[in-house]
N, C-alpha and C positions, 0 to 999 in steps of 0.2 A: 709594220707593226699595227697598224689602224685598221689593215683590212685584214687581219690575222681571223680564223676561225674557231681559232679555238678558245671557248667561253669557260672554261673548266669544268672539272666530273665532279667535284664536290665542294663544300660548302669553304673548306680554308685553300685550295687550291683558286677557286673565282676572286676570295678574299686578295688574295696576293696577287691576281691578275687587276684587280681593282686598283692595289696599292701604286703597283706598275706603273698603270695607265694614268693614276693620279700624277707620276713625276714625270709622264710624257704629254701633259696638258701643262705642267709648272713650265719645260722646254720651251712646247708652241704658243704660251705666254710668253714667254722672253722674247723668242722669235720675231713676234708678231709688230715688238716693239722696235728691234732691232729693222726688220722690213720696213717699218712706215716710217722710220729715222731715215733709210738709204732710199726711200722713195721719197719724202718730200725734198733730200737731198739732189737726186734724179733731175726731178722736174726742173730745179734751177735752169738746169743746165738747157731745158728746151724751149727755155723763157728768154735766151740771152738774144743780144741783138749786133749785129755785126756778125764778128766770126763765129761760125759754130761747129765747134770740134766733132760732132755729130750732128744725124739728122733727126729734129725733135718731135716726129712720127715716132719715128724706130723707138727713142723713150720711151713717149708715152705708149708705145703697143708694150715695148716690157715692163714698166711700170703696173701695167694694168692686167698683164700676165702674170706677173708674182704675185699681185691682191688676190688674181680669181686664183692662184695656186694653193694660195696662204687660206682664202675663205673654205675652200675645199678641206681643206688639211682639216678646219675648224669643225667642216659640216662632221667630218668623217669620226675625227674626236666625240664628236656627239653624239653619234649613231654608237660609235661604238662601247661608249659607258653606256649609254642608255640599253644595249643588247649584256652588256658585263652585268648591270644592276638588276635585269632582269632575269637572269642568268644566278645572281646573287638570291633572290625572290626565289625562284624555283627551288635551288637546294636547299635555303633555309626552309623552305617548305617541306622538301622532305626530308629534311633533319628532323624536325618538327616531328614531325608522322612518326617517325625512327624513335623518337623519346616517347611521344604518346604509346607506340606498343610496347615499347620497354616497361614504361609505367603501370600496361592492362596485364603484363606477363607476371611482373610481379606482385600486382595485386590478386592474380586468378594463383598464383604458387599460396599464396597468405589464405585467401580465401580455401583451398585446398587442404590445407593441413590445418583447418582450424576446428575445433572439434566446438560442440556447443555447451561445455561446464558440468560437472560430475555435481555439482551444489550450489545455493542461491547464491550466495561471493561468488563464487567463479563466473555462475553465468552475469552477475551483473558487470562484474569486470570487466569479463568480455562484451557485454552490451556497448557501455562505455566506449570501449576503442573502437567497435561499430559505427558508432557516434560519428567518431573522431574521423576514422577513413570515408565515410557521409560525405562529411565535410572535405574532405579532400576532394573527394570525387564530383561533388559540385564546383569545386575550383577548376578541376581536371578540365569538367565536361565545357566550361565557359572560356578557357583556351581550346580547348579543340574546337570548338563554335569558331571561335577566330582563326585559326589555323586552315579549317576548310572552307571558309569564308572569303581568304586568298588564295586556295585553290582554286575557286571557280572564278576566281579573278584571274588567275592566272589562263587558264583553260579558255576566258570570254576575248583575252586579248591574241590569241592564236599564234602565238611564237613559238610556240614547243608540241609536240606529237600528244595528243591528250591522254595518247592508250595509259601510257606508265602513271601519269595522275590520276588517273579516271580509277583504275586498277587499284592503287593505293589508297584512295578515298572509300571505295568500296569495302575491301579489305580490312581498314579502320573501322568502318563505319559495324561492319559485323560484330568484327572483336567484342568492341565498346557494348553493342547493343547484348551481347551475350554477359558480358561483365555485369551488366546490369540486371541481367536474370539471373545470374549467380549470387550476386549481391543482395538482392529481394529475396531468394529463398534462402539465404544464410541468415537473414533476416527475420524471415515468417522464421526459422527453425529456434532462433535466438529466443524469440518471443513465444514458442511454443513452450520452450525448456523453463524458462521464465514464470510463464505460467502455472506450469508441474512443478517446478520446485517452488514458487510461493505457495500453490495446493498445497503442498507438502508440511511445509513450516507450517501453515495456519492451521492442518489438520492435527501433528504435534504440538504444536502450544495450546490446541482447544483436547486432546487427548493429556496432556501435562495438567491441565486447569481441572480439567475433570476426575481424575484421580487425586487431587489435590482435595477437592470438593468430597468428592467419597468418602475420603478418609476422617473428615468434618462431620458429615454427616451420618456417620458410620459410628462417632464415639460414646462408649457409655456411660458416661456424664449428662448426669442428669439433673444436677443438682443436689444439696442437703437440705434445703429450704426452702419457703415460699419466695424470698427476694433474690435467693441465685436461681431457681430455675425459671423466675419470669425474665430475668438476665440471658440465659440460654435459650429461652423462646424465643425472643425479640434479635437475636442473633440469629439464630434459625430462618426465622421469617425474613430478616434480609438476605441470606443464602438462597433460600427456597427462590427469592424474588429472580436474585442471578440466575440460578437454574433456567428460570422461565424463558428469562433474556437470551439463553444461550439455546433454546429451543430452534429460533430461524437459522440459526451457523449452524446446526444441525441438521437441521432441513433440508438445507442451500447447499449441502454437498455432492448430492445426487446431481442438481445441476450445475456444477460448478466441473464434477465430472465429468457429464457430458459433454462438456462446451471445450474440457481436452483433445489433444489431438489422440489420435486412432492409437497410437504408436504407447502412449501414456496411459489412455485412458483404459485401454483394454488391456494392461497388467493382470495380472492374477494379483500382485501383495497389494498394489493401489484401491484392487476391489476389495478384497480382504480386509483394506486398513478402515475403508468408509465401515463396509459391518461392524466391524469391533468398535467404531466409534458411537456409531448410534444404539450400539448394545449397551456401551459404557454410559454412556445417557439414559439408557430406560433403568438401568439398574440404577445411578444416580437418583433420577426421578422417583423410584419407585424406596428407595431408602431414605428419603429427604420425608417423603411424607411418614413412612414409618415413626422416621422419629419425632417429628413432630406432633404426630398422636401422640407416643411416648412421653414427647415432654408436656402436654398438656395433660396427658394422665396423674405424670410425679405430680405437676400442682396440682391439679383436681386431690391427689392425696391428701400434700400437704397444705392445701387450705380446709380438707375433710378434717384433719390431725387437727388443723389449729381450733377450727368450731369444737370437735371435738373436747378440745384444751378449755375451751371457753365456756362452754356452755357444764361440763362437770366441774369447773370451778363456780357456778353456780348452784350446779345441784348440792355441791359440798356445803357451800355458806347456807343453803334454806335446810340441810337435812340436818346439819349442825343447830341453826335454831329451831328445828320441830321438835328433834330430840330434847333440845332442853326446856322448850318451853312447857312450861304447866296453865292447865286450863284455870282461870280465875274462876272465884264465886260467887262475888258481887258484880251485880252486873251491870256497872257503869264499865267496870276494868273487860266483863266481855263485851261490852259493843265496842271497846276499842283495839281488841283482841280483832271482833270479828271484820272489824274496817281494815285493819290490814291483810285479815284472809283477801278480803276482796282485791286490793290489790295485787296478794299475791296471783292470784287467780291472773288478773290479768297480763303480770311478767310470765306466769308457765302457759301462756297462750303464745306469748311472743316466744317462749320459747319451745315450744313444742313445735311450732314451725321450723326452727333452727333446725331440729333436729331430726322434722321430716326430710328436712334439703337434708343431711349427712346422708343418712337409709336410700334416698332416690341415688343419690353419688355413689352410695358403695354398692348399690345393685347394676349401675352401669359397669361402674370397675369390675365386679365381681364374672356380668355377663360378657364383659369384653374380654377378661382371661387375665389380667391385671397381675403381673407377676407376684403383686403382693397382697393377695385377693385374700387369703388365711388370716394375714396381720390385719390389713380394714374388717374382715369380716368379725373377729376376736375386737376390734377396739368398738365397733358398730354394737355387738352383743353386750358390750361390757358399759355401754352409754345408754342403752334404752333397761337393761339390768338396773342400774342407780336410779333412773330416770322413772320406773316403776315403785321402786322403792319410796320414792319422794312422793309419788300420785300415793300411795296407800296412807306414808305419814300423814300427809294433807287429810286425805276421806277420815282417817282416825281421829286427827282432831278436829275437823271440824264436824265429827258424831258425838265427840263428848264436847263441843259449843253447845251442840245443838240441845242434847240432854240438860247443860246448865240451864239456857236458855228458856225450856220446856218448866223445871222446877223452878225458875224465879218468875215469871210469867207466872203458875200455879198460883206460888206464896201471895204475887200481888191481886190476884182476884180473890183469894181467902180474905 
């Protein structure tokens, strides 16, 4: 049994020859016991003195025959687990190898039919488990490290034919190394798709934002008054701000294209989609400022309207007292008559300014195209109409001041 050859062909076959040979060490335990009980028994007998039922050479040569028989038996036990164990070592060795290509066959089937995601969910999904088989695969790669690490353990101690390890290691050693370049370009393709469809998303939610904006900027609400449309200016002017802001993400598309891969970036609708974005942007831009003129023209009106408002409510209250006032003819009551001409003199100075700023406004409005160029131009005509009206009452009366003036002056030098 000890010098038997045969180490076993596989991994539970050596297992059970192990087992064996464990309960054929438990025996030459027992044995061993048994032996050195009938040998120190033995020897009595060639110690004795007088008669000797035998010759106590002859003992002690078999005495000492069955030790070296017995120690042999022991060497041989030991040689022979120690070729079982090594034996054990090898197979599980290439058990080992056997699971690691199992492992690389199934992962190159997975990697194989894995496609890289129709949409940004899918591809990040799939990134994810990317991830996750990574991780595997650095576990993998840190047993196989160990695995062929007692290969060449195996191979340095020279008990076994190296071709079939040598062979087997190589053959791993490929696989693996090919797993890893399929893995890296399922990889770069993950992150290529990754790429194109974040492109993507960010180009429709900045194509979403921007029709959003158009439609804002595009309204014809303009206000009915001087406090709602400086409300809608000031609304505008933060929009207009956004617009600006979203100038570089417009920009940045050309190179963000670029930086696609071949496969992506040279679409036809990908190209497609960048133009009509930055079309949709120039038309934005070019409609923001539109109306922004626009709204600072309605106020330019309606602060024209309100001066308007304001200043013929003056001319109404002076042409209402011109009209009614009668020229005195004592002339304490005209110098005080004529003290408030003077004054008034100086309110249609302040106001005649007013009403050069309305005429400068409505000939901007008028020469810009002002949709409501008829209506200012009609309320413009109809204010400098009163506004003459008033300069004449004024020169009238104060020609008949002047006349009183002239005959009380006369009387008092008479």
């Amino acid at each position: 049994l000890l010098v038997s050859k045969d180490l076993g062909k596989h991994l539970l076959e050596v297992e059970d020859l192990l087992q064996k040979h464990g309960l054929l060490e438990a025996d030459i335990s027992a044995q061993t016991e048994r032996v050195q009980a009938l040998n120190t028994a033995a020897l009595k007998f060639s110690e004795l003195e007088g008669y000797q039922p035998c010759d106590p050479q002859i003992i002690c040569n078999r005495v000492s025959h069955v030790q070296t028989c017995l120690e042999e038996l022991g060497e041989l036990a030991g040689k022979r687990r120690k070729e079982l164990e090594d034996s054990r070592q090898l197979w599980a060795f290439f058990q080992e190898m056997e699971e690691a290509e199992a492992w690389i066959r199934e992962k190159e089937q997975i990697l194989a039919a894995k496609t890289c995601g129709r949409d940004l969910s899918s591809v990040l999904t799939l990134t994810n488990k990317h991830k996750s088989m990574l991780g595997e695969l650095g576990s993998r790669r840190a047993l196989l490290h160990q695995t062929m690490k007692r290969g060449e353990q195996i191979l340095a101690k020279k008990r076994f034919s190296p071709g079939g390890i040598q062979e087997k290691m190589r053959e791993v050693r490929l696989r693996w190394k090919k797993l890893e370049e399929v893995t890296g370009l399922h990889q770069q393709r993950l992150q290529e798709a990754l790429n194109f469809f974040q492109f993507s998303a960010e180009t429709d939610d900045l194509v979403a934002w921007l029709q959003d904006t158009y439609r804002i900027v595009s309204s014809d609400d303009f206000g009915h008054d001087d406090y709602s449309t400086q409300a809608l200016l000031r609304k505008h002017r933060a929009v207009v701000e956004e617009v600006e802001k979203h100038r570089a993400a417009v920009l940045a598309l050309r190179k963000q294209l670029a930086l696609l891969a071949p496969e992506h970036r040279q679409g036809v609708d990908v190209q497609i989609r960048v133009v009509e974005v930055e079309q949709l942007y120039g038309e934005v831009a070019e409609v923001a400022v539109l109306r922004q003129q626009w709204l600072q023209d309605a106020l330019a009106v309606y602060r024209m309207f309100s001066e308007v408002h304001a200043c013929e409510v003056w001319v109404d209250e002076k042409e209402q007292w011109l009209e009614r006032m009668e020229v005195p003819e004592e002339l304490d009551e005209v110098e005080v008559v004529q003290h408030r001409f003077e004054s008034l003199d100086q309110e249609m100075n302040s106001v005649m300014g007013r009403i050069l700023d309305v005429n400068q406004v409505v000939q901007q409005l008028v020469d810009g195209g002002h949709p409501s160029s008829e209506e200012v131009r009609s309320c413009q005509d109809h204010l400098n109409s009163r506004w003459n009206r008033v300069v004449e009452l004024v020169e009238r009366k104060k020609e008949q001041l002047s006349s009183v003036l002239k005959i009380q002056n006369y009387l008092l030098e008479c």
